[in-house]
C-alpha positions in Angstrom: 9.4 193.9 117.7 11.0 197.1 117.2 10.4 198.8 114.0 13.4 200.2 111.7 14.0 203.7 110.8 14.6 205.6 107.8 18.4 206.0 107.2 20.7 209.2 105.8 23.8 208.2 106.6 26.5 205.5 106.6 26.9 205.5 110.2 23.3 204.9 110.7 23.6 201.6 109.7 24.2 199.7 113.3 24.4 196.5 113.8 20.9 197.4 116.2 19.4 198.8 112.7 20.1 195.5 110.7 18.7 193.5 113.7 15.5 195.4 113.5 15.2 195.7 109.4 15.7 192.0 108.9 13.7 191.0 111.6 10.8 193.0 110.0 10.8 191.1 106.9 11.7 187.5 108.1 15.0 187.8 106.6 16.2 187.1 110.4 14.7 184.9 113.2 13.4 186.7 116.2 16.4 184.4 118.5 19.6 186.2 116.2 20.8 189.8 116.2 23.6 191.3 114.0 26.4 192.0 116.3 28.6 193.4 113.7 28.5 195.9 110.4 31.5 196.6 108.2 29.9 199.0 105.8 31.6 201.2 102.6 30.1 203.1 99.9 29.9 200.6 96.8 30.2 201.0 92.9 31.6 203.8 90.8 27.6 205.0 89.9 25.0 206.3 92.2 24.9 209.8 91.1 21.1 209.7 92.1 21.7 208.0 95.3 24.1 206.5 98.3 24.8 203.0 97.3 26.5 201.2 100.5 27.4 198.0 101.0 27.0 195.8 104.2 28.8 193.0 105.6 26.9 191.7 108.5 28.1 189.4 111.4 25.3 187.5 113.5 25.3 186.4 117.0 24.3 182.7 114.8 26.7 181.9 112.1 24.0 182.2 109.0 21.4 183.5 110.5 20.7 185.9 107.4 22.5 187.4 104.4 26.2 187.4 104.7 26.0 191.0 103.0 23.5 193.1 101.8 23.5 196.4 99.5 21.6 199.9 101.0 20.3 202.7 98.9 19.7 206.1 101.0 19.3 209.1 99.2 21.7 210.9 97.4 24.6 212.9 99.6 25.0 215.6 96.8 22.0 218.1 97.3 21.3 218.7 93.7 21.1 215.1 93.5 19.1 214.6 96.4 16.4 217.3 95.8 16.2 215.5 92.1 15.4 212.5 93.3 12.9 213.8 95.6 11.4 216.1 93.1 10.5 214.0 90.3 9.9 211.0 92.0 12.0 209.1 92.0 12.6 207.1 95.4 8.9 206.7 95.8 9.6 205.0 92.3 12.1 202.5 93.2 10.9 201.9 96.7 7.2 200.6 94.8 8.6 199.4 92.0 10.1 197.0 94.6 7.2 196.4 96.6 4.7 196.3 94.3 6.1 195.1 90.8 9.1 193.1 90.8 6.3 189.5 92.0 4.3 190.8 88.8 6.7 190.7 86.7 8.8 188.0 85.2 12.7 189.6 85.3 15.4 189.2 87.9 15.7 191.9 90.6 17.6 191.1 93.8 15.8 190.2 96.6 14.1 193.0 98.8 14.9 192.6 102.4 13.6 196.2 103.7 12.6 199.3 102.2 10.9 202.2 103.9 9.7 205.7 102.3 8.7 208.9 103.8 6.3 210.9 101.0 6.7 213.7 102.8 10.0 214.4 103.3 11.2 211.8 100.3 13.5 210.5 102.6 14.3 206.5 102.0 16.1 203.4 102.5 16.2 199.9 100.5 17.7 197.1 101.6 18.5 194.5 99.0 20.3 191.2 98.0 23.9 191.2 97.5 24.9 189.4 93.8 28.3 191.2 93.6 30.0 188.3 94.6 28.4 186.3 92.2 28.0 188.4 89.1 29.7 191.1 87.2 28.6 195.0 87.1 28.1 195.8 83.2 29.9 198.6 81.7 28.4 201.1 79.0 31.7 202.8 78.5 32.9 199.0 77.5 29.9 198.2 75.6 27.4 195.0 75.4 28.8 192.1 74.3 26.7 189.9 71.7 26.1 187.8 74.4 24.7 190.4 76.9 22.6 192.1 74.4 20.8 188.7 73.6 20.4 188.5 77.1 19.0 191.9 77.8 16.5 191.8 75.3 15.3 188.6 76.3 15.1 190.5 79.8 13.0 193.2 77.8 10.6 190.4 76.9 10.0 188.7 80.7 9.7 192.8 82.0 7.1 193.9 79.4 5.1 191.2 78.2 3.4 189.7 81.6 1.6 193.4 82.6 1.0 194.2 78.5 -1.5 196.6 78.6 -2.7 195.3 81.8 -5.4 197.7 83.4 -3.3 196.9 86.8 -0.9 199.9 85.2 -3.2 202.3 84.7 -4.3 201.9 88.4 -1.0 202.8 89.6 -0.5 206.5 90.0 2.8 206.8 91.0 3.1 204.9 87.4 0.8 207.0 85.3 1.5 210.6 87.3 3.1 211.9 84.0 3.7 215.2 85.8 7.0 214.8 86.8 8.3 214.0 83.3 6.0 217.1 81.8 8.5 219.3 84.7 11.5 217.7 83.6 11.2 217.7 79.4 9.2 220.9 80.3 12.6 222.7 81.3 15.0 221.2 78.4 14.1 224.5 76.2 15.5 226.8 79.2 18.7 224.1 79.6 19.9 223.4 75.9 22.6 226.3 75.9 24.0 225.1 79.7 23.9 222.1 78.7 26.2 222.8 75.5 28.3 224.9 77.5 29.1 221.8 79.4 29.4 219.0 76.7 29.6 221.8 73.5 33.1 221.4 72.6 32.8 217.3 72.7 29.9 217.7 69.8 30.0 218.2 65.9 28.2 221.1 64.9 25.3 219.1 63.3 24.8 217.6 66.3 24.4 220.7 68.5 22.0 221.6 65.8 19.9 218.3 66.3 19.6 219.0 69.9 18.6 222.5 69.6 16.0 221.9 67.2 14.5 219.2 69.0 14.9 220.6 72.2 13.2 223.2 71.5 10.0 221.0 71.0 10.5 219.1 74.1 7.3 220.2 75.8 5.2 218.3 72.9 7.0 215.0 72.8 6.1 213.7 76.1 2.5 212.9 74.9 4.5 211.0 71.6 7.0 209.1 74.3 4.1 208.1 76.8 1.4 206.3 74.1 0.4 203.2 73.8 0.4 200.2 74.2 1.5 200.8 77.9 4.2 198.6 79.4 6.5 198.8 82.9 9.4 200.5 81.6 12.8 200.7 83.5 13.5 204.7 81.9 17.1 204.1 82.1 18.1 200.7 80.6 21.8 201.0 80.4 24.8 198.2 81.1 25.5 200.3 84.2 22.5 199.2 85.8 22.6 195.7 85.1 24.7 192.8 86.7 25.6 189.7 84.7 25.8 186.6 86.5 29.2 184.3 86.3 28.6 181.7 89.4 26.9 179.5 90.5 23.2 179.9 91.1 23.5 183.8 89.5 21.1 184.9 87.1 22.7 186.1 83.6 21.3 189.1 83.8 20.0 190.9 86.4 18.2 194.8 86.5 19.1 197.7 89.2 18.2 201.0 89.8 14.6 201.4 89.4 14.1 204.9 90.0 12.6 206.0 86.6 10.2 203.1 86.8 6.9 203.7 85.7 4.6 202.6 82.5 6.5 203.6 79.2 5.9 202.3 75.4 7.7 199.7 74.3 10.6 200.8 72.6 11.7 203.0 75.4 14.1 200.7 76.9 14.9 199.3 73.8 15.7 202.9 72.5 17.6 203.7 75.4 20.0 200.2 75.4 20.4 200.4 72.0 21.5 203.9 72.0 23.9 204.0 75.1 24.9 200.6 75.2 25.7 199.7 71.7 28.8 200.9 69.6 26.7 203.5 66.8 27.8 201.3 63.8 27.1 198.0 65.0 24.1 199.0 66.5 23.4 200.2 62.9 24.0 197.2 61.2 22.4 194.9 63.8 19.3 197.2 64.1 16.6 195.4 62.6 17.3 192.0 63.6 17.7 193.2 66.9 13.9 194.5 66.8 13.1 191.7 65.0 14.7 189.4 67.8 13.0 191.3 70.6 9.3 191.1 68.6 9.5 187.4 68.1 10.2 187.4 71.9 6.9 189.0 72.7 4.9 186.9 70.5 6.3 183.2 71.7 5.5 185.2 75.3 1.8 185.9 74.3 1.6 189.3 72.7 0.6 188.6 69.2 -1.1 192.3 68.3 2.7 193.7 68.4 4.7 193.3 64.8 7.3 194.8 63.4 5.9 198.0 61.9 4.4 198.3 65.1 7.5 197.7 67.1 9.8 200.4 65.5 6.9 202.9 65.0 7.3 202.9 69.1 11.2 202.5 68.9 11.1 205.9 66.8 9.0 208.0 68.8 11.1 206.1 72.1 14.2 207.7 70.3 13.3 211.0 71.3 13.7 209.8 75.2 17.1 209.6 75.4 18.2 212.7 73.6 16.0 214.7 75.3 16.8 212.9 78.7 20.5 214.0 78.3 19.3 218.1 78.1 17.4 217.3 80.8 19.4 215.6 83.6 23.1 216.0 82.6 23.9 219.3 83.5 21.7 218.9 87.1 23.4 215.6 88.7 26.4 215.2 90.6 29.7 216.0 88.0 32.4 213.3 88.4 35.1 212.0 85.8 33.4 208.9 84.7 29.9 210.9 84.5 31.2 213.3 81.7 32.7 210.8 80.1 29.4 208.4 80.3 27.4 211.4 79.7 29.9 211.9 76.4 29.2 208.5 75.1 25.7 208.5 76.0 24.3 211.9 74.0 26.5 210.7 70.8 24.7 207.4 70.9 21.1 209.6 71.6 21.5 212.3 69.0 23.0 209.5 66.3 19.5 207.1 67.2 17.7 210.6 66.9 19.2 211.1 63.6 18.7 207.8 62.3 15.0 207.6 63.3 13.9 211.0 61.7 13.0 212.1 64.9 13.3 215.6 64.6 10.1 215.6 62.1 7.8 213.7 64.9 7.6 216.8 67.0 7.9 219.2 64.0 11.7 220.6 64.2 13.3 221.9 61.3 
């Protein structure tokens, strides 16, 4: 059998490529070949990678997926070296391989994925569910029903690997290094980044996120405590699918390159902020927690209450403030990013606000 390659490009993606990925992994018998590829870039994201998707003819009618979605790395160089740099193909690429079986959520199906440490270099192939489900949309918002969905999602990621001593044997999951590097630079990015996004800010918030910012070295020992769960790192509508036929799950989690073990309320914190209009989220807040608490006890973690819960949903609230410093000013600039990136750091510094979160790491 001969073995698939590591991908850049668009064009590298053959019908002869296909043939040999699937084969690989089973997802098509050794007598079929793809004999045809009609292959785009896909989705309006992706600012951290290539998302393409596949259509695939076969010299047997159904002899594998009708279509199929690729991630290569990013085309934009900032991007790319990002990626690279912290970690965060390798991420996705064993989150994939290694987690998603542990792990009670819905991912799409892996068909192929190959990484190169060296270089960072990768490619994952995965199920196709865009036919069958619908892309969210944080600058929509959640719906009440997609927000009970998601954190019933929160509970089926975090509650079978609770603590589990699996984690801390993962390195790529407990290597804290790269997130010491990236809040390590926010102090040195605050005033670029409020060059960039300054004039869609009050004044009070600029203040928030200079204050804090300025103590972002000493709140990644606060954001990464215990108890230790897999966290996603970037839990926002855009990276989740909603299902609306058939067989399609009704929600469904992509993008798994900030995968690695996080507290609790990180996700939470980051949904919640992002994903949630400020006042509803506001009013809704507690029961919300209190939803997503009651969750992990009827799923077996009983140590977990309430006071616990938001003690880790306020030190998670520092995550996505300092998160925006960190990475908005570096990653690929495009219309719907600034206006994401808008909606997401008034949702961050209001959560920030709200939690006190300035006195956790000592800011005035």
């Amino acid at each position: 059998m001969t073995m698939a390659d590591l991908t850049d490009t668009i064009d590298e993606l053959t019908p002869a490529w296909f043939t040999d990925a699937l084969r690989e992994t089973g997802s098509l018998a050794p007598d079929s070949e793809v004999i045809g590829v009609d292959a785009h870039r896909f989705g309006v994201g992706g600012q951290l990678a290539t998302v393409v998707r596949a259509e695939l003819e076969y010299s047997n009618p159904n002899a594998g997926p009708r279509s199929v979605i690729v991630k290569q790395p990013s085309v934009d160089e900032g991007s790319r070296q990002m990626g690279i740099g912290l970690g965060m193909y390798l991420s996705e690429i064993r989150f994939y391989e290694d987690v998603a079986h542990r792990v009670g959520i819905t991912v799409p199906h892996r068909h192929w994925s190959r990484l190169d440490p060296q270089s960072g270099r990768f490619t994952l192939v995965i199920e196709d569910l865009s036919g069958r489900a619908e892309p969210g949309d944080m600058l929509v918002g959640a719906t009440d029903e997609q927000i009970r969905a998601v954190l019933a999602e929160v509970v089926k990621l975090q509650a079978p690997l609770w603590n589990d001593p699996w984690l801390l044997d993962q390195q790529w999951m407990t290597d804290l290094t790269p997130s010491r590097m990236l809040f390590g630079a926010v102090p040195h990015l605050i005033e670029s980044f409020i060059e960039r996004f300054g004039d869609r800010l009050p004044v009070e918030d600029l203040d928030l996120i200079r204050a804090v910012g300025q103590h972002s070295p000493e709140a990644v020992d606060l954001i990464w405590s215990p108890p230790f769960v897999v966290g996603h790192g970037d839990f926002r509508l855009d990276n989740m699918i909603f299902g609306h036929r058939g067989e399609a799950p009704p929600v469904c989690l992509l993008d798994w390159q900030t995968c690695g073990i996080a507290t609790p309320g990180l996700d939470v914190a980051v949904f919640l902020s992002t994903c949630v209009d400020i006042e509803r989220r506001r009013s809704q807040e507690k029961d919300l927690l209190c939803a997503w608490v009651d969750g992990l006890a009827a799923a077996g973690v009983t140590d977990f209450g309430f006071e616990a819960a938001y003690t880790s949903y306020r030190v998670a609230s520092l995550y996505p403030l300092l998160m925006c410093v960190a990475t908005a000013t570096t990653l690929e600039q495009t219309d719907r990013g600034d206006r994401m990136w808008a909606q997401v750091i008034a949702g961050a510094v209001a959560l920030a606000r709200d939690t006190d979160a300035a006195a956790l790491v000592g800011a005035d």
